[in-house]
C-alpha positions as CSV (number, residue, x, y, z in Angstrom):
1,X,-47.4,68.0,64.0
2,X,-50.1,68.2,66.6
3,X,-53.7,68.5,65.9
4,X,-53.9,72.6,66.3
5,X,-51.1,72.7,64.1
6,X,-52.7,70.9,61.2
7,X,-56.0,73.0,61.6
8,X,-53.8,75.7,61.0
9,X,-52.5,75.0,58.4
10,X,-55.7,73.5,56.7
11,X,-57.2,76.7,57.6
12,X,-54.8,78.5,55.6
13,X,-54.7,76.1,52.3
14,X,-58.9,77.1,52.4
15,X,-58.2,81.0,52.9
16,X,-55.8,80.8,49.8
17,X,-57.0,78.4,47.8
18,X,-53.8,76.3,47.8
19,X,-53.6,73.7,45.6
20,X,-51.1,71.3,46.1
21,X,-48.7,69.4,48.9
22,X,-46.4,69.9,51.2
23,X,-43.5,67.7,53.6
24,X,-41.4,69.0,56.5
25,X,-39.4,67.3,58.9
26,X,-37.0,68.0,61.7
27,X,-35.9,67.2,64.9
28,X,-38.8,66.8,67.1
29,X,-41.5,66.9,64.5
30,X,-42.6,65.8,61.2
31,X,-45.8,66.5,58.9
32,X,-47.2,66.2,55.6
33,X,-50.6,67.5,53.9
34,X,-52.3,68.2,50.8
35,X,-55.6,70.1,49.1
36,X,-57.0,71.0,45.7
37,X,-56.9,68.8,42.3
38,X,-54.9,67.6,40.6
39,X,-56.9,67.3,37.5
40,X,-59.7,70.1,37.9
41,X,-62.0,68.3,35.3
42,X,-62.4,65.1,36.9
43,X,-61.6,66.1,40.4
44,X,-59.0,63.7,41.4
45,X,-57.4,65.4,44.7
46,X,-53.9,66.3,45.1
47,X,-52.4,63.7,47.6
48,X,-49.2,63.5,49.3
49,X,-47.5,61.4,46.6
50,X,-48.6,63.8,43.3
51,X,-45.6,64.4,41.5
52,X,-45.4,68.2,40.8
53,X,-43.4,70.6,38.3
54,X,-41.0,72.3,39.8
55,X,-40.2,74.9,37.5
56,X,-36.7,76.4,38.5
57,X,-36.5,75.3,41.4
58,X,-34.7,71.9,40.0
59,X,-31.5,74.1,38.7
60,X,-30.5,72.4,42.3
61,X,-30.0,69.0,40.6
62,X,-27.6,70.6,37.8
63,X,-25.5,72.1,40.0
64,X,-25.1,68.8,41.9
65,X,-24.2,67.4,38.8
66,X,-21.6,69.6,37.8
67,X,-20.1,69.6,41.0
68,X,-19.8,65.9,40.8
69,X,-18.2,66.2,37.6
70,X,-15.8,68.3,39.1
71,X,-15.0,66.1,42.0
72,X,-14.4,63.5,39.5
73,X,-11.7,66.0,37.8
74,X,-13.7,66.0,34.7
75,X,-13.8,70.0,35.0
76,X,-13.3,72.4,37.4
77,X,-15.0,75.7,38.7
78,X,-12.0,77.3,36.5
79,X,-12.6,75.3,33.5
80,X,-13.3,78.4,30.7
81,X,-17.0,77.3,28.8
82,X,-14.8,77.6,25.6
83,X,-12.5,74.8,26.4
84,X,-15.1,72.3,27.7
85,X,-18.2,72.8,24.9
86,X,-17.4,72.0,21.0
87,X,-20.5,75.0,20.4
88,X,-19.5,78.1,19.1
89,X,-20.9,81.2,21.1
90,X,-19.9,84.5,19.1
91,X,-20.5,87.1,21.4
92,X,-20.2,84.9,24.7
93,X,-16.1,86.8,26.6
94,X,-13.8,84.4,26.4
95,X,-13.3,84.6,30.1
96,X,-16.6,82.9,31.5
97,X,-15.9,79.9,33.2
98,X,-18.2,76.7,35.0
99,X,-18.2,78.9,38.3
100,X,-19.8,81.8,36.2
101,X,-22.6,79.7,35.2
102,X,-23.6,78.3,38.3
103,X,-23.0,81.7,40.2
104,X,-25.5,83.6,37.6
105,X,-23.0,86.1,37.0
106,X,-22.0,85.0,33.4
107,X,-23.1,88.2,31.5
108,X,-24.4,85.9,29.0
109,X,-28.3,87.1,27.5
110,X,-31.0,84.9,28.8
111,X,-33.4,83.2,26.6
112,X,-36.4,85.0,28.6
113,X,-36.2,88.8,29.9
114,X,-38.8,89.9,31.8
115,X,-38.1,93.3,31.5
116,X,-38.5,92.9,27.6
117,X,-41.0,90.2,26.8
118,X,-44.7,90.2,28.4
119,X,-45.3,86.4,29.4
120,X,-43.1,83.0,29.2
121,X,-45.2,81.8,27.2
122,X,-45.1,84.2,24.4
123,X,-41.3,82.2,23.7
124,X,-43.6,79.6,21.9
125,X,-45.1,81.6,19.7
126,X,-42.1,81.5,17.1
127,X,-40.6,77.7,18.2
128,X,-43.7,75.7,19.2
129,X,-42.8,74.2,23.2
130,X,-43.6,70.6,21.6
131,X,-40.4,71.2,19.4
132,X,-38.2,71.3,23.3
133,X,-37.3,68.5,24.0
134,X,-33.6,68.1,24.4
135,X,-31.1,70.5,26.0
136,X,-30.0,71.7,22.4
137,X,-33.2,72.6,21.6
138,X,-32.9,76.1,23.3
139,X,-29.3,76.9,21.9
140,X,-31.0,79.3,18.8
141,X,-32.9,81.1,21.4
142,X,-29.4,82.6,22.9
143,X,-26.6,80.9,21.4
144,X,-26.4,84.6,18.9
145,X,-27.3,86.9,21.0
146,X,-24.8,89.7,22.7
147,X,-23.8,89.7,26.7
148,X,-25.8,91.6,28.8
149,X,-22.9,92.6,31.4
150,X,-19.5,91.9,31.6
151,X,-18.1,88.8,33.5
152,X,-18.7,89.3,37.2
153,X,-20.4,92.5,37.0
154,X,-23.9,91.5,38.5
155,X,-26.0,88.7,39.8
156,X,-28.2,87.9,37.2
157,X,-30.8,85.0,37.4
158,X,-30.4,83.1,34.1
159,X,-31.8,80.1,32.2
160,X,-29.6,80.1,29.7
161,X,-26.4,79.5,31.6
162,X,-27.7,76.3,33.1
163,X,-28.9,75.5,29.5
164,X,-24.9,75.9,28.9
165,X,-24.2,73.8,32.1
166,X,-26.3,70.9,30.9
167,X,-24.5,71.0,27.5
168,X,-21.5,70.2,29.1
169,X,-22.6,67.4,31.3
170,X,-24.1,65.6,28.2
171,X,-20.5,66.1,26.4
172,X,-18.6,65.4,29.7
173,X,-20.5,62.3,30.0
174,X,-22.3,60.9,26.5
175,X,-25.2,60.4,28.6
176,X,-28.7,62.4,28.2
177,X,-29.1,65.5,31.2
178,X,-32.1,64.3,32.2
179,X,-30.8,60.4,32.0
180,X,-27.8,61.3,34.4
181,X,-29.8,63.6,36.7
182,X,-32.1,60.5,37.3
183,X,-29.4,58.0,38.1
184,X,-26.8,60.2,39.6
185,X,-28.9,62.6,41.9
186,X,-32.7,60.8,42.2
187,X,-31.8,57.2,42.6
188,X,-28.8,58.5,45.4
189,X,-31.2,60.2,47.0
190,X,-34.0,57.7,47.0
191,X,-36.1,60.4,44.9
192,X,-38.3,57.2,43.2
193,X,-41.4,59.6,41.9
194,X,-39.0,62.4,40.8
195,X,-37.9,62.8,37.0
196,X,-38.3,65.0,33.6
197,X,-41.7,63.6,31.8
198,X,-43.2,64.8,29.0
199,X,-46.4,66.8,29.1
200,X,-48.1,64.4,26.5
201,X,-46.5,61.6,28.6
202,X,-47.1,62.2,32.3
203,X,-47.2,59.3,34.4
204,X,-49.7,58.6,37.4
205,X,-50.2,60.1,40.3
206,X,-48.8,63.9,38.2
207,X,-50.4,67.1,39.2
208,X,-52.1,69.0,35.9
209,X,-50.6,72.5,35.9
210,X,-53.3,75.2,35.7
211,X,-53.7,78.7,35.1
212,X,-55.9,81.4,35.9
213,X,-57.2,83.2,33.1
214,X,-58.4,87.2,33.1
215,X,-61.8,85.7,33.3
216,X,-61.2,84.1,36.2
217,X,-61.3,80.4,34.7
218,X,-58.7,77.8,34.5
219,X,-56.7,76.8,31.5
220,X,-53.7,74.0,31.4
221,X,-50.2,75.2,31.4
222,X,-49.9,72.7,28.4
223,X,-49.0,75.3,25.8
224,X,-47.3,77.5,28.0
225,X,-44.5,75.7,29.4
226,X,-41.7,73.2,27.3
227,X,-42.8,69.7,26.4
228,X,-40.0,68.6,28.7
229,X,-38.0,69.7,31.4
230,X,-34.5,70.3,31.6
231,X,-31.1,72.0,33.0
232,X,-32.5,75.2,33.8
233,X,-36.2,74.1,35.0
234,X,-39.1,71.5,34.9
235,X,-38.4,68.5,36.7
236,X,-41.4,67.2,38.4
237,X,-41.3,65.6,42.2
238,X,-43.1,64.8,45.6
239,X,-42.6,67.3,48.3
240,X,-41.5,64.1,50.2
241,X,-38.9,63.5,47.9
242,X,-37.6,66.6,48.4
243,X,-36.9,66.5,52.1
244,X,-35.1,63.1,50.9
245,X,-33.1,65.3,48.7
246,X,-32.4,67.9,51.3
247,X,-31.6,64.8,53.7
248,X,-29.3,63.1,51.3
249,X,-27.0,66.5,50.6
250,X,-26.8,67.1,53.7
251,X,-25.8,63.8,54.6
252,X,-22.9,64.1,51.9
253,X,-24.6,61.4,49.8
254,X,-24.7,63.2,46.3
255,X,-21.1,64.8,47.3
256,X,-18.2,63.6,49.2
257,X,-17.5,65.9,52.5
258,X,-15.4,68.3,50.9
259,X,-17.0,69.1,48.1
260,X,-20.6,69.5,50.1
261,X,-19.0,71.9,52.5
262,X,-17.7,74.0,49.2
263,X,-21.5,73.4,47.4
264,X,-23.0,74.9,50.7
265,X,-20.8,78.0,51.1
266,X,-22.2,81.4,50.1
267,X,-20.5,83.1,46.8
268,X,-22.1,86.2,45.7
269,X,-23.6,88.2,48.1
270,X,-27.0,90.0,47.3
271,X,-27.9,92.1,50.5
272,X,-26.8,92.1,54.1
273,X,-28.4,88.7,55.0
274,X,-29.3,86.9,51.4
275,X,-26.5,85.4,49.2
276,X,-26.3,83.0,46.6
277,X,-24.3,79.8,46.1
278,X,-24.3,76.4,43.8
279,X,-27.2,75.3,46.4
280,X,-29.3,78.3,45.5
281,X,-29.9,81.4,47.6
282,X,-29.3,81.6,51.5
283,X,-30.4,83.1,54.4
284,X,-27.5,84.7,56.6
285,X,-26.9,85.9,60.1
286,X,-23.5,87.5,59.9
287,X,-21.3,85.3,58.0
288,X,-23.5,81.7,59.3
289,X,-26.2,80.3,56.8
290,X,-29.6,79.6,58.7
291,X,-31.6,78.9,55.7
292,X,-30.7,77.3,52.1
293,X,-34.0,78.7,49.6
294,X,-35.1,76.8,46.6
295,X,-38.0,78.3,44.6
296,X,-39.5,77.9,41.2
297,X,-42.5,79.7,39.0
298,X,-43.8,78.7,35.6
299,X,-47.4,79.2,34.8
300,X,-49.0,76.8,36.3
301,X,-46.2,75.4,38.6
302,X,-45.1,77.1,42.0
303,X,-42.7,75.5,44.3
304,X,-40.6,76.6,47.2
305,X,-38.6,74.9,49.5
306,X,-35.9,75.4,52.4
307,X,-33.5,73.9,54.4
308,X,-32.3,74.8,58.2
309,X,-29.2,73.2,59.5
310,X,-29.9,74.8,63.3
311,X,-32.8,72.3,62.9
312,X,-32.4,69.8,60.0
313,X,-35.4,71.0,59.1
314,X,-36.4,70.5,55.6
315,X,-39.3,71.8,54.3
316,X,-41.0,71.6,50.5
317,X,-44.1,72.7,49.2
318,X,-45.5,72.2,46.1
319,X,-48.5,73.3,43.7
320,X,-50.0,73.1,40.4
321,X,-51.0,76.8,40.3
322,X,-49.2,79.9,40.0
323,X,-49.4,81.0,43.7
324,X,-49.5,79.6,47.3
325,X,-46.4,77.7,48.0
326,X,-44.7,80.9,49.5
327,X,-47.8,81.7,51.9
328,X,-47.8,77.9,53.3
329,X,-44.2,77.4,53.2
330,X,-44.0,80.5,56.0
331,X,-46.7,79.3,57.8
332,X,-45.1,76.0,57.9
333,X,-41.8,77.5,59.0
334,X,-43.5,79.4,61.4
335,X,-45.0,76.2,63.3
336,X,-41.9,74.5,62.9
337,X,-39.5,77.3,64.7
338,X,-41.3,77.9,67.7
């Protein structure tokens, strides 16, 4: 990125009071930034190698895990949830299978509704977030409840399913989720500040998560999110080790060939030029992907991040408050695709 470029951008982390990082590179040009704190207290400085939450947007790294699995021919997008889990599920059809779960269009009830519960947080209230720790611990916040739409009805974004999908790779394996995630997706991809830490545990160099309060102050996301990450959201990573991510899928280094053309194709489609697929949601132009779209919100995490083939561009912005990475990630994109 040239000078002008870098003023532009700084001038917009200032207008929106951005805190947090960002990486991109392509073809012909490469850049990297950062603004805000870290810790607000103490004022330590986001820099380009804080390690961030990423809420969400780290479903990514199950799905590259299942699909491994599945190259290995220890499942298979057919395989019915029934006849690869030893955990009853009651009111869960018979019929769901691994594709299902990846796709979002399970049916199964979600462990967080928007449309019937006011804030993420309030989940907390009855089991304490200190008390989530493994992926089990989330099971008696679904695991009785009724589906919400039959198999393959609708798209329907949901925690709970990759909850299910990490259940499976920790009986398919005998290894912890976030244990194999580290060693079978970071290490691969040379993702060396990325993993799922404990909020009373962080290591250096991690990004407090902060959020705004109605009086216009700042309180930590420390009670508001899990203790620890997991399937369905929270691991924490560099923006740079993002694009490494990006770089190593697309360079069919998590997946062989076959399988990373299949993890890259678009299944469910959700308007004339979005779909989704086991790498998240994409950006179409008739029946070509442009853009692969990661994004994640918590309180007190935001992250979004995107891939273009046209360009190799990978892009990935991250921030310890609840807003900002979709305004720079745009503005970044819009540099980048002149």
């Amino acid at each position: 990125m040239n000078n002008k470029e870098i003023e532009q951008i700084q001038a917009l982390q200032k207008e929106i009071g951005f805190s947090g990082t960002f990486s991109a590179r392509g073809k012909e040009k490469q850049g990297s930034g950062s603004s805000g704190f870290a810790n607000l207290p103490e004022k330590w400085e986001n820099q380009i190698t804080t390690r961030f939450n990423m809420a969400s947007g780290s479903q990514i790294f199950t799905a590259v895990a299942v699909c491994r699995l599945i190259e290995e021919e220890k499942l298979d997008f057919d395989t019915l949830l029934k006849d690869c889990l030893d955990i009853t599920f009651p009111y869960f059809d018979e019929d769901i299978t691994i594709k299902h779960l990846l796709l979002h269009t399970s049916g199964i009830p979600d462990y967080f509704e928007d449309e019937t519960m006011r804030a993420y947080e309030d989940l907390w209230i009855q089991k304490p977030m200190y008390r989530m720790k493994k992926t089990s611990d989330y099971l008696s916040l679904f695991q009785q409840k009724k589906m919400v739409s039959p198999v393959e009805a609708m798209f329907h974004a949901n925690h709970a399913g990759y909850i299910v999908l990490g259940l499976i790779i920790e009986q398919v394996t005998g290894m912890d989720f976030s244990e194999y995630i580290e060693q079978h997706v970071f290490e691969k991809a040379g993702m060396k500040d990325s993993g799922y830490f404990k909020l009373d545990q962080l290591p250096e160099r991690t990004a407090v998560g902060y959020i705004e309060t109605k009086e216009g102050e700042s309180k930590t996301n420390h009670y508001a999110i899990p203790i620890k990450g997991g399937p369905d959201r929270g691991a924490y990573t560099t923006a740079a080790d993002m694009v490494l991510f990006w770089e190593a899928l697309m360079s069919c280094k998590l997946l062989s060939k076959e399988m990373t053309t299949i993890f890259l194709e678009p299944h469910v489609s959700l308007s004339e030029s979005i779909s989704y697929g086991y790498a998240g949601y994409m950006e179409r132009e008739g029946e070509e992907v442009v853009k692969y779209i990661l994004m994640g919100y918590d309180p007190g995490a935001n992250f979004r991040s995107f891939y273009r083939p046209d360009q190799n561009l990978a892009v990935a912005v991250c921030s310890n408050k609840e807003d900002g990475a979709h305004e720079m990630v745009r503005k970044i994109e819009e540099i980048f695709i002149k």
